[in-house]
KOLDOPA-335127 format. One record per residue (C-alpha): residue in one letter; x negated, y negated, z. Coordinates in pm, whole numbers, padded with zeros to 5 digits, always signed. Each point is the difference from the previous one (the first is absolute). Layout:
# residues N
AXYZ...
//
This chain:
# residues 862
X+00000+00000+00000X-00140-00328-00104X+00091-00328+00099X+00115-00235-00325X+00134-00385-00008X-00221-00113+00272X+00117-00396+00129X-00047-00220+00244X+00282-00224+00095X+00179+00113-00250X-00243-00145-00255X-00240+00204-00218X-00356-00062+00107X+00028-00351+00097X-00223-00280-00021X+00023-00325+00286X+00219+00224+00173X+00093-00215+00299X+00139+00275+00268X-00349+00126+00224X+00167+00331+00137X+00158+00084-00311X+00231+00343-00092X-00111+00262-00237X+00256+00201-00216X+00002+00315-00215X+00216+00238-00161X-00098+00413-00027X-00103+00150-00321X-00011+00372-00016X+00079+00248+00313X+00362-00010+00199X-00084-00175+00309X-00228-00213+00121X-00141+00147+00321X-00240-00245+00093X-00192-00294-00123X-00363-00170+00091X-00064-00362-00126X-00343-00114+00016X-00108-00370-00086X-00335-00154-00068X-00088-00323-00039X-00357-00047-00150X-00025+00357+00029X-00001-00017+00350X+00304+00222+00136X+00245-00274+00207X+00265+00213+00045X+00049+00451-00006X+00312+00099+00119X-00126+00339-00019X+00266+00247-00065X+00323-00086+00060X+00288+00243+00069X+00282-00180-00140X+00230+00002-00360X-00012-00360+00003X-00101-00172-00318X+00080-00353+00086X-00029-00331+00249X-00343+00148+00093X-00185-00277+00170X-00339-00056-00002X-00133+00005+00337X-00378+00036-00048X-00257-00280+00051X+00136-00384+00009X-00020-00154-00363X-00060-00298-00078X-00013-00267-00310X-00122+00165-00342X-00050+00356+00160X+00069+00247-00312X+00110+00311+00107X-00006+00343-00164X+00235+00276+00160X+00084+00314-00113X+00239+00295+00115X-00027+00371+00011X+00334+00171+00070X+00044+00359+00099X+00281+00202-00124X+00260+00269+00165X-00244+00259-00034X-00264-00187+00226X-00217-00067-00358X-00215-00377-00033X+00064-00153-00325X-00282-00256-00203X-00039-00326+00167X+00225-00291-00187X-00133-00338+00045X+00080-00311-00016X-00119-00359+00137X+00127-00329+00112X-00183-00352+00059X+00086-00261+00249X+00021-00418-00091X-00131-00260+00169X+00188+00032+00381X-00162-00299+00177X+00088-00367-00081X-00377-00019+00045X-00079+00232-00311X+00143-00258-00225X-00295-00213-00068X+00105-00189-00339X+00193-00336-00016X+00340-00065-00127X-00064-00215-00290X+00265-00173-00252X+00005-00179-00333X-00153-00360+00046X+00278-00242-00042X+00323-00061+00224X+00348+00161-00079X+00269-00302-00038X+00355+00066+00039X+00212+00115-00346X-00330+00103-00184X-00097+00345-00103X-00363+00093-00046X-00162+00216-00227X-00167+00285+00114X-00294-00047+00209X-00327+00164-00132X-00295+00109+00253X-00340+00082-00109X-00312+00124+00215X-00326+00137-00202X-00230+00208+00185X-00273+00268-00003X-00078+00300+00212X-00350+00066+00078X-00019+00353-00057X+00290+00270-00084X+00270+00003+00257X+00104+00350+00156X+00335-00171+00114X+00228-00312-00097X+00315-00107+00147X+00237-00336-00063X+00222-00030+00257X+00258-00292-00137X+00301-00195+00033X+00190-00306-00096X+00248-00214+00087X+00147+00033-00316X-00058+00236-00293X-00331+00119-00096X-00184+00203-00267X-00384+00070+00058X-00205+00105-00282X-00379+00117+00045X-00248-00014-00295X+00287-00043-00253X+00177+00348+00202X+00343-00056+00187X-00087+00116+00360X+00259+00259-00003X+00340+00103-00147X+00179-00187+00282X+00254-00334-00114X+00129-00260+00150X-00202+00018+00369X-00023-00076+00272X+00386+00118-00031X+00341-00175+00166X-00021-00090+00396X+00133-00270+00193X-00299-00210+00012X+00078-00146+00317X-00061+00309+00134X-00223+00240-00161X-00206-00048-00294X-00136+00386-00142X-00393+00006-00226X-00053+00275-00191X-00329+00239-00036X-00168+00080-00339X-00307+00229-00093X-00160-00203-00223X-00393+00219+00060X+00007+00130-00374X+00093-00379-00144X-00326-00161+00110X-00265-00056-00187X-00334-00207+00043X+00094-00353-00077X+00441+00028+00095X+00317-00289-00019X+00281+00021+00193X+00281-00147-00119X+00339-00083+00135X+00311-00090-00085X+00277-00217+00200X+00327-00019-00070X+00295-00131+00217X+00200+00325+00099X+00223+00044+00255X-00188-00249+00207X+00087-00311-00187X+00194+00089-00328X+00349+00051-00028X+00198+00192+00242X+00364+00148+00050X+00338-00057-00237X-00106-00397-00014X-00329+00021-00088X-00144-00189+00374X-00333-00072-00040X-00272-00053+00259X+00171+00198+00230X-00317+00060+00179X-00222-00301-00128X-00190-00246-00233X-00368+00178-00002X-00016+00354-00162X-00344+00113+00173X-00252+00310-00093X-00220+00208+00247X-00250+00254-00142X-00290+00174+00159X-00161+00236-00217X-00236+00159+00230X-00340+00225-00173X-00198+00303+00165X-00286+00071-00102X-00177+00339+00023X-00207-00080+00257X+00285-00113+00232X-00030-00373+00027X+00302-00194-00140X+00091-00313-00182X+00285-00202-00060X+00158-00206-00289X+00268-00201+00205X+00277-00278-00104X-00192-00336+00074X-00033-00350-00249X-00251+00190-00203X+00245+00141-00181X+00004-00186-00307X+00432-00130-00059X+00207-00105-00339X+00412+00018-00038X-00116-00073-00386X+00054+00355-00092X+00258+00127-00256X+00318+00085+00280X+00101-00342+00025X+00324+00094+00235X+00043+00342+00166X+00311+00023+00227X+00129+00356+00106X+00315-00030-00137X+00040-00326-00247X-00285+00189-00197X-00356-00093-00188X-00134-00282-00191X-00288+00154-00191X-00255-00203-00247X-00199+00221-00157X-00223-00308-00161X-00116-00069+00414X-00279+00201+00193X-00093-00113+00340X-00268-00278+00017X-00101+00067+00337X-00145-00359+00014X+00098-00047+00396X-00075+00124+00342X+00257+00204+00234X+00077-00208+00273X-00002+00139+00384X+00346+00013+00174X+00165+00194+00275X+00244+00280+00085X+00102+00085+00351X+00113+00392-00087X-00211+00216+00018X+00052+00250-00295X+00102+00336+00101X+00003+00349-00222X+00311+00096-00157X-00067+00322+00006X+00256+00045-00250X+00008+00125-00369X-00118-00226-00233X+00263-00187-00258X-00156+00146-00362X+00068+00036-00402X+00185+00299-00080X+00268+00118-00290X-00053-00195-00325X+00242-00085-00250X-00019-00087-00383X+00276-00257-00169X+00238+00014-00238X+00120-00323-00169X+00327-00049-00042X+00209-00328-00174X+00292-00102+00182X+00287-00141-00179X-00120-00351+00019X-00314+00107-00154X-00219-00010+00288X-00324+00196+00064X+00048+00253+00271X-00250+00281+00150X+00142+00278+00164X-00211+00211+00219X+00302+00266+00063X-00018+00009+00363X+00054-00269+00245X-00305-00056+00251X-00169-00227+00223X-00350-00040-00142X-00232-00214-00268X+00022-00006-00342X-00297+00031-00257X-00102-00124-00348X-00226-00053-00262X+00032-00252-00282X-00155-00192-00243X-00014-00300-00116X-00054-00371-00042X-00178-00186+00295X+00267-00180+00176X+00280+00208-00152X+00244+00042+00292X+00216+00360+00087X+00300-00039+00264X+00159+00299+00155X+00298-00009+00250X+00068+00303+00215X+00312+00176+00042X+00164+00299+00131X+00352-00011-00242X+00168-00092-00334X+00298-00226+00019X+00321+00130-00085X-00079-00154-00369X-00293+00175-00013X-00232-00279+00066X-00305-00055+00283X+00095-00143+00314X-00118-00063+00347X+00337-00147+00147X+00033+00347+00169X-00266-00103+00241X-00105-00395-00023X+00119-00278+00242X-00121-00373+00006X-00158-00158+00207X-00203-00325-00002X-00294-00120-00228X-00095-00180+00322X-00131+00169+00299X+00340+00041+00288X+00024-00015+00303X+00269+00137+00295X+00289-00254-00143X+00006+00118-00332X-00100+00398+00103X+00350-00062+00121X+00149-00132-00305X-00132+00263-00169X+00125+00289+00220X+00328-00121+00024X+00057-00036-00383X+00021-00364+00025X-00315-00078-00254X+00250-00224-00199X-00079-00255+00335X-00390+00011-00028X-00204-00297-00149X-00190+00042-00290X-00097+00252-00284X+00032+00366+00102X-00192+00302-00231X+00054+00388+00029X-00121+00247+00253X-00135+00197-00096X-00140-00072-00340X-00154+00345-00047X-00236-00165-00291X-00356+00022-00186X-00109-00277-00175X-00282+00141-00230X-00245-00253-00204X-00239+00173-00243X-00340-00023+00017X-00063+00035-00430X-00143+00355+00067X+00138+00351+00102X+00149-00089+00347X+00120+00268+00249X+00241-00097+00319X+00124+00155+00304X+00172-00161+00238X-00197-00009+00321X+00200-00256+00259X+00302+00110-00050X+00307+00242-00004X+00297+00026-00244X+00312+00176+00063X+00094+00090-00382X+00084+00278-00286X-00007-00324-00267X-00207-00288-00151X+00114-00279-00161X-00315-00045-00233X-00059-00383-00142X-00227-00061-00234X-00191-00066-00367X-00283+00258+00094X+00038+00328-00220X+00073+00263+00254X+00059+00420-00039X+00195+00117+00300X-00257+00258+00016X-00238-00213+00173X+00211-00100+00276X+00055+00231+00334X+00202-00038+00301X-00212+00111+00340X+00136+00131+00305X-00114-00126+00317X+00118+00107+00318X-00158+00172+00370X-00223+00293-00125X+00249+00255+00179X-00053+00445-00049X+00316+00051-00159X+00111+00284+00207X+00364+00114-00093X+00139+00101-00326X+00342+00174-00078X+00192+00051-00313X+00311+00181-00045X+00234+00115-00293X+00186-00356-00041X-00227-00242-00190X+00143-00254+00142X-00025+00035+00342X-00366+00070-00071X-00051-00329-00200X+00194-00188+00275X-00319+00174+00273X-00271-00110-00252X+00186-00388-00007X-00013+00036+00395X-00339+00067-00005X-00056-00265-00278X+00161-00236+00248X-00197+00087+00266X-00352-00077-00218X+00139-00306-00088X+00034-00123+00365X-00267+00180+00185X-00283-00244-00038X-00146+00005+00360X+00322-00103+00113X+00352+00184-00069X+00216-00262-00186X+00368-00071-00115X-00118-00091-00395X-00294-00087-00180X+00176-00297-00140X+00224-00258+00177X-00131+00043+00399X-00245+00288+00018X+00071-00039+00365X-00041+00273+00237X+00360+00026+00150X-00035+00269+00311X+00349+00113-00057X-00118+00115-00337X-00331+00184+00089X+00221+00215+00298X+00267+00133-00227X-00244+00081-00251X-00300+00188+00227X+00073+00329-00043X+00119+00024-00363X-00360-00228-00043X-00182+00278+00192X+00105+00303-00191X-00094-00206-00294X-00326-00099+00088X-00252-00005+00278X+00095-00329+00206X-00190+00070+00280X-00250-00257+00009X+00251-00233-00180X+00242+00014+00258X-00282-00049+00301X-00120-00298-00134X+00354-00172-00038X+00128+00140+00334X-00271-00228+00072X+00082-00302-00202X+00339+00122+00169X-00120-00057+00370X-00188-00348-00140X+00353-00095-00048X+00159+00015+00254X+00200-00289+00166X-00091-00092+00365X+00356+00109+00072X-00059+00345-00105X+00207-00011-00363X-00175-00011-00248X-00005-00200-00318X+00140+00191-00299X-00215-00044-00244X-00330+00120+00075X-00305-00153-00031X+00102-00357+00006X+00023-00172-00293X+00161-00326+00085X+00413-00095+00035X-00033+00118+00357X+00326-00180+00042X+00141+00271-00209X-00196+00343+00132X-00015-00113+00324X+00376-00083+00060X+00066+00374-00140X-00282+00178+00107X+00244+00133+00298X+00280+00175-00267X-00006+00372+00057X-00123+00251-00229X-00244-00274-00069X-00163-00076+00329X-00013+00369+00120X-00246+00075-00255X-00230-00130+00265X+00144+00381+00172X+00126+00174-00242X-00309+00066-00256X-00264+00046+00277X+00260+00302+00140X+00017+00136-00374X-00337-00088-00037X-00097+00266+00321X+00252+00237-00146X-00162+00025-00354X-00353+00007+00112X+00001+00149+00353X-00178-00314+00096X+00104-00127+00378X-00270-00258-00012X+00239-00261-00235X+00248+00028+00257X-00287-00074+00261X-00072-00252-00206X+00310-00175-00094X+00154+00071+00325X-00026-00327+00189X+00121-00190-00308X+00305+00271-00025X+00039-00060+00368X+00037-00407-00079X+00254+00059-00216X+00216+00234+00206X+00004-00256+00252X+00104-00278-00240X+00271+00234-00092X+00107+00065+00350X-00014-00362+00084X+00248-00123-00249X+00228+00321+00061X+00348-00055+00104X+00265-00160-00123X+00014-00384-00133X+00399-00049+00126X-00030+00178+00320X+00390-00017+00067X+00092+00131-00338X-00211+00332+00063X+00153-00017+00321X+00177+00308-00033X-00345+00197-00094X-00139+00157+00309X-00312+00056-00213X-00015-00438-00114X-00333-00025+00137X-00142+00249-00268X+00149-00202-00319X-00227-00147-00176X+00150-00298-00174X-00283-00305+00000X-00259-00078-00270X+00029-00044-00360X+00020+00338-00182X-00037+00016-00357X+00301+00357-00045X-00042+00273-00221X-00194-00203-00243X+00139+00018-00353X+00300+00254+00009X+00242+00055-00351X+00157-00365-00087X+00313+00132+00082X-00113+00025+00396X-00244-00243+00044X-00006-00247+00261X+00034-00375-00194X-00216-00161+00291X-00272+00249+00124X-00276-00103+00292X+00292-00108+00178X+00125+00080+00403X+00131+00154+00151X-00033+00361-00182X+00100+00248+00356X+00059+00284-00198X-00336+00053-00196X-00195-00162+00299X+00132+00265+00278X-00042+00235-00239X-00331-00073-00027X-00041-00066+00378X+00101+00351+00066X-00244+00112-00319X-00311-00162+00080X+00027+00037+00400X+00049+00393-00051X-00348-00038-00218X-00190-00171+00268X+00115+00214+00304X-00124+00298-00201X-00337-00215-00072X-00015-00097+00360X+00040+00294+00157X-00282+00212-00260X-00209-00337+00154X+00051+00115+00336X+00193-00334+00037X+00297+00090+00247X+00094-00275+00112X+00108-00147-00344X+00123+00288-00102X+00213+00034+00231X+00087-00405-00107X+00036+00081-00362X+00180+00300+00056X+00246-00189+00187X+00105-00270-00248X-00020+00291-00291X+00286+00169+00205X+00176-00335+00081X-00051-00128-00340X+00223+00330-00082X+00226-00033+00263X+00086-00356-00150X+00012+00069-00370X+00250+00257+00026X+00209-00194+00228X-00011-00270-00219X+00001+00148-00312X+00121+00349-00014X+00245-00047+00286X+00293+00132-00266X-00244+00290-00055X-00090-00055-00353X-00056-00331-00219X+00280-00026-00308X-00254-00183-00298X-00128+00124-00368X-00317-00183+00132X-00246+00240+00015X-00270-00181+00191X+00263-00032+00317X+00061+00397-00025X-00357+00081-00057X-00109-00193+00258X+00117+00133+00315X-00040+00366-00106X-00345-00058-00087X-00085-00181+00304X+00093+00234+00232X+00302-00173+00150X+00261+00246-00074X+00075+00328+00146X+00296+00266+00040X+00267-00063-00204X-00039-00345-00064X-00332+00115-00182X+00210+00235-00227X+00264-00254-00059X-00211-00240-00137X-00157+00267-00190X+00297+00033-00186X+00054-00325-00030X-00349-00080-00185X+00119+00327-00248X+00286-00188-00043X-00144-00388-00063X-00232+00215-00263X+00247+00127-00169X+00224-00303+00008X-00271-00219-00191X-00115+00319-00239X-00315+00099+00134X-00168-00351-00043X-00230-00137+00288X+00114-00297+00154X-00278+00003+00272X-00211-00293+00050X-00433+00036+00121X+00076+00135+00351X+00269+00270-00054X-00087+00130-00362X-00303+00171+00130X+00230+00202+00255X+00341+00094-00257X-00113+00256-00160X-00163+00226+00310X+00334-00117+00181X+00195+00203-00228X-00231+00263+00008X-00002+00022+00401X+00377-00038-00035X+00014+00343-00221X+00080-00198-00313X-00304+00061-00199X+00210-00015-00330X+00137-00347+00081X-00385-00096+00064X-00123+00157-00382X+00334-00139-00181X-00097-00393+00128X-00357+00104-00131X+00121+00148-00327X+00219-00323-00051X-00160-00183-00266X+00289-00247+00012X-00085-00366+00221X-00032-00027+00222X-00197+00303+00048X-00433+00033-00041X+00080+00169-00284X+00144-00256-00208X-00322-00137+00028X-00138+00273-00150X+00242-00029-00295X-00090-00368-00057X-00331+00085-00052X-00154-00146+00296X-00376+00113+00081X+00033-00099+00374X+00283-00041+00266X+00226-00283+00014X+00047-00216+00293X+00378+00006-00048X+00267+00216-00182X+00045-00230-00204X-00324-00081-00133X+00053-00405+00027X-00336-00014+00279X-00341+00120-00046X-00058+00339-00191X-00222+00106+00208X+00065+00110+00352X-00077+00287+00142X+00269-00074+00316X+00255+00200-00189X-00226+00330-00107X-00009+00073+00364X+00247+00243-00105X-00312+00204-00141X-00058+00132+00318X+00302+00210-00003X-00137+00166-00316X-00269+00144+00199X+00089+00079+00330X+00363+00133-00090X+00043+00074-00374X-00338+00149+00000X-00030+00103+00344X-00384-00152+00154X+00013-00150+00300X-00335-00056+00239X+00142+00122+00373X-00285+00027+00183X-00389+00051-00009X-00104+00252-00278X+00378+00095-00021X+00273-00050-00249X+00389+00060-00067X+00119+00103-00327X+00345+00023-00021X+00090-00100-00371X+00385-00099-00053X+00091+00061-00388X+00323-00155-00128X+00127-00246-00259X-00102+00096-00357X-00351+00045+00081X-00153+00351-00100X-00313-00043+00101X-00206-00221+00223X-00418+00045+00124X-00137-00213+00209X-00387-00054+00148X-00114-00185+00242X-00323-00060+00123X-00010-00036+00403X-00225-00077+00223X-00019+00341+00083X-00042+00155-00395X+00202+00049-00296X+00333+00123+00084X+00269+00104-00298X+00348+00120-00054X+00168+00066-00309X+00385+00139-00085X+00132+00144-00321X+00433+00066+00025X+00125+00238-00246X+00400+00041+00006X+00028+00047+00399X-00378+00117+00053X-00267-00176+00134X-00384+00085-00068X-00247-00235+00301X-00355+00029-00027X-00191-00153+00277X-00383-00072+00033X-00166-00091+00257X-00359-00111+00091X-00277+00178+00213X+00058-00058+00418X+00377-00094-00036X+00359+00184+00089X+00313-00074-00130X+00352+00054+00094X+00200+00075-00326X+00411+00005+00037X+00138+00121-00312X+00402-00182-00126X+00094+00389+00058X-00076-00127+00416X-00297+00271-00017X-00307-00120+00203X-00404+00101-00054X-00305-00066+00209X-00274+00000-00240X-00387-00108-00023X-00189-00085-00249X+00047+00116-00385X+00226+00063-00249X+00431+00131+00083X+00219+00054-00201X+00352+00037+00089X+00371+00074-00187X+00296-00107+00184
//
């Protein structure tokens, strides 16, 4: 038995890592069951750490406990495992490196571009310079780096590494991350470092209305490229004013999401001198994945009625776009990005553009603005976002990419006199370089294309921070990210994604204990703040670390997220109770209603049941709901903590939050409505039991039926309707809403053509939002059957129905490779069942058959 993908942290042989008693991971290759396992680490080839041999089938969470580490200590590990029958396998190894730990280690200045931001003016991209030589050839090179803003560091004419768009999104009043690169085989004798500055999240534009220096004026660059040499002694090539400094280079205007201004004719002068300034954060490792280039895609042009050029990449994305093109010097090429046709056939970005101000705004007009009253504000107002290159030509053969920023888009609107050949234009996806982990395809093409959109969705807005669109806000809304966890987990590996924003998360939170609901800040705090209480949005803050520990085995995020969890519960149970104490009078369970704050609903249901004013109060029936919900989560947390005393706190209001909602709510015993969400809500929530339960059961059958097995769910119940039905026994209700391919349903989607999921059923909002794929999830822990229920264990207990055939699912765990597949001929069903080395499995066959297996292949007919 050998050990195979070795990590650390959840990351594959990291660099800067920033964690000094980090956990190793493996899975088993070869053999049944891992007996035993010794890790042994060295660092310089000195041994820091033998574990010796370990009796124990564990394969993750394995902390380092050997010698204290400190800043830039590489080390190697590896792991021999010994099987069932008592047999050592070949070592596996691995290594990991730690970053700069100590304030003190950072030895370079914070340096800028030497001139002094004014108010409404945009600056072209800063270029940084530094020429140096090494004495002798260097056994070891590092550049530790960061920016506020967006850089791109090339060395010797070589980008430093595959990563875009670092340092990545944080709140920079809080925590600022620097990245480590390798850069030993780039040096040469006589070396130039070169940098590029752009405004990024820091001071470009932000949110639906485009704010801009949210965080401030200066964009500001840190790099310390530090040199070994084989002899041991060191040197370092830090940020100070010899770096040499132009903003004459060809970007002209880089903003994240208005797009690039690009003159190919330009090439940086270098002709000044960085100037010193200063940062008070100190730059911590994100310890995260890195964002990077992935799928490409070639264009097709297309005329539109009206004549227009239009490229169309065939899949809407969140990326860069490429070209190459000849021509005249000063010839000009404009291209607009989009993600639809009109109805007419024509390219438009009214799907996803607001106004706001030429001018730089301030609080009175943010107001203005979010209120729909722009009609009242001063002045000449521009779209947001403009998602736009500008291209001049140089004479020659020019090649772009977009570096500085991101486009939500399928088409371009091309403008120009240059000859061009669609051929030599790509669209680049850019998103968090994530292990895709889950795959599952069944006999319905569509419900298979409608997983691949999800997924497509979830690309597009996983770029170091989970967003709503990669047009119109690309805002991190929490209430998105915790409907959306698990389908995003089975999908890919969001492991280290999800730490690092569970930190943003805990950055965020309000000194009340709610937290805002968009996270990282980004400006309008008027707006996130004032809703950051809503449930389903706020209890992300409890409800993704829980999933989080369920999905990975890993108790530490609750450790580590439990004080801000704690926070919150308390803000919860401080505005609990009822806001017209004498109208609730005749509730002996008031005190447990939870009717304050400003709640935000199930976001987006069908037209026909949405709410015309939402983030509105008081909402008591989703609120207790979600009282009773996210208390239930935290007295389980609690307790696992050792934490009695809350629990028994938390356990309380979960019970009175109960107690309250079905005296106020379900006191008839059921709820007469065709609106889903109100059905699916209780049930799924745990607040119904007994007959009452099975009544409004029926009653969901029934509002299904009565509206033709459409979904009229909005972001917080859709991801609990279909498994509803399932629990209920009404798995054939649950397949004949997913069959439905009428709207609203996903499927219609899927019929329209659509590439990615649609923030509403209607398709008026973005196209592309993975809120409403959440729904994915049930495809693989109920249609096909995996679900991760404890360490090295799974439960496979498939449920076949609607007019699917077939279905076959893999996922990759953090404990292996697990797979289930189904074939249904006339009343027979054929289940095959793999699973990897050092795992056991519960199977439960639809015939109510059940099967304790281990490791292997099963096949079963039921």
């Amino acid at each position: 038995m050998r050990a195979i993908r070795l990590r650390t942290e959840y990351l594959t042989e990291p660099l800067g890592l920033g964690i000094t008693a980090p956990r190793l991971y493996w899975n088993a290759d070869g053999g049944l069951r891992q007996t035993a396992y010794q890790v042994v680490a060295r660092r310089g080839g000195e041994t820091v750490w033998d574990t010796g041999k370990v009796a124990s089938s564990r394969m993750t969470h394995v902390r380092y406990e050997g010698v204290p580490l400190g800043s830039r200590d590489r080390v190697d590990w590896s792991v021999v495992l010994w099987d069932e029958a008592g047999a050592a396998g070949p070592p596996a190894e691995s290594w990991f490196e730690l970053g700069l730990l100590d304030p003190a280690d950072w030895t370079a200045e914070w340096i800028t571009g030497d001139y002094t931001p004014e108010p409404d003016v945009r600056y072209p991209v800063d270029h940084f310079r530094r020429d140096f030589r090494v004495r002798e050839p260097v056994l070891a090179a590092r550049l530790y780096i960061t920016a506020a803003g967006v850089y791109e560091a090339v060395l010797n004419g070589e980008p430093v590494s595959e990563a875009r768009l670092g340092p990545g999104a944080t709140d920079y009043r809080h925590r600022l991350h620097y990245q480590t690169f390798d850069v030993t085989s780039l040096l040469a004798a006589d070396n130039v470092l070169e940098v590029r500055l752009a405004d990024g999240w820091y001071r470009g534009s932000l949110g639906a209305f485009g704010a801009t220096h949210v965080f401030g004026r200066e964009t500001r660059l840190l790099a310390q490229l530090e040199l070994t040499y084989p002899d041991g002694s060191t040197e370092t090539v830090g940020s100070d004013e010899r770096f040499r400094w132009s903003d004459d280079g060809p970007v002209r205007f880089a903003d994240l999401q208005d797009g690039e201004v690009y003159d190919a004719r330009l090439a940086p002068s270098y002709s000044g001198h960085a100037r010193i300034t200063t940062e008070t954060m100190i730059p911590t490792a994100a310890d995260n994945v890195p964002v990077t280039e992935h799928e490409r895609f070639p264009a097709r042009l297309l005329t539109t009625p009206s004549g227009a050029r239009v490229l169309d990449f065939g899949q809407n994305l969140a990326g860069f776009v490429a070209f190459t093109v000849s021509g005249r010097a000063g010839q000009r090429l404009t291209l607009r990005l989009g993600e639809i046709l009109d109805g007419a056939g024509e390219f438009t970005q009214r799907n996803f553009q607001l106004r706001k101000p030429v001018h730089e705004f301030g609080r009175d007009v943010e107001i203005l603005l979010l209120t729909g009253q722009e009609s009242e504000i001063k002045g000449e107002l521009q779209p947001t976002p403009k998602q736009e290159v500008v291209f001049t030509a140089s004479g020659g053969t020019d090649h772009y990419v977009t570096r500085f920023a991101v486009f939500g888009f399928r088409y371009a609107l091309v403008e120009t006199d240059l000859d061009i050949d669609p051929a030599d234009f790509e669209a680049i996806a850019v998103y968090s370089a994530m292990e895709q982990t889950g795959t599952c395809v069944t006999s319905h093409e569509g419900v298979n294309r409608f997983l691949e959109n999800t997924r497509w969705s979830m690309k597009g807005n996983f770029l170091d921070v989970p967003t709503d669109c990669p047009t119109r806000e690309r805002l991190g809304w929490t209430g998105d990210a915790q409907v959306f966890f698990d389908t995003a987990a089975y999908l890919m590996d969001v492991g280290a994604f999800f730490r690092k924003w569970l930190r943003d998360v805990r950055d965020g939170q309000l000194a009340d204990g709610k937290l805002s609901a968009v996270i990282p800040y980004n400006g309008t705090s008027m707006l996130y703040d004032t809703t950051g209480g809503s449930v389903g949005w706020a209890d992300a803050v409890v409800l993704i670390p829980y999933r989080y520990w369920k999905r990975y085995g890993d108790e530490s995020i609750l450790r580590d997220c439990y004080d801000a969890m704690r926070r919150y519960a308390m803000f919860m149970i401080t505005n609990a109770g009822p806001l017209d104490p004498e109208a609730a009078a005749d509730n002996p369970h008031a005190r447990y209603l939870y009717e304050k704050g400003v709640h935000l609903g199930d976001w987006l249901e069908a037209a026909e049941f949405r709410d015309p004013s939402p983030g509105r109060t008081p909402m008591p029936e989703e609120a207790t709901a979600y009282l009773h919900y996210t208390m239930t989560h935290l007295a389980e947390i609690a307790t696992v903590l050792g934490e009695t005393a809350d629990a028994d706190l938390f356990a309380e209001y979960a019970q009175g939050a109960k107690a309250a909602y079905t005296h106020q709510f379900l006191r008839d015993g059921t709820l007469d409505t065709d609106r889903q969400a109100k059905l699916v809500r209780p049930l799924a929530l745990g607040l119904a039991d007994g007959d009452v339960k099975r009544r409004l059961e029926d009653r969901l059958v029934q509002a299904v039926k009565n509206r033709d097995f459409h979904v009229n769910t909005g972001f917080l119940s859709t991801p609990f309707v279909l498994p509803t039905l399932t629990a209920a026994g009404h798995p054939e209700i649950a397949y004949r809403m997913l069959d439905n391919e009428d709207a609203p349903s996903w499927l219609a989607e899927v019929k329209a053509g659509a590439t990615t999921v649609w923030e509403d059923w209607e398709g008026k909002e973005s196209r592309n939002h993975y809120s409403p794929g959440a729904v994915c999830q049930w495809l693989f822990d109920t249609v096909a059957g995996l679900r991760v229920t404890g360490e090295n264990h799974f439960t496979i207990a498939p449920v076949p129905g609607g007019s699917l055939t077939s279905a076959q699912a893999r996922y990759t765990s953090v404990y292996g490779t697990v797979a289930s597949s189904w074939t249904r001929t006339g009343t027979d069903l054929h289940l095959t069942v793999t699973l990897p080395p050092n795992t056991t499995a519960d199977v439960r066959l639809p015939n109510g058959t059940e099967h304790v297996v281990g490791p292997g292949t099963h096949e079963y007919t039921a």
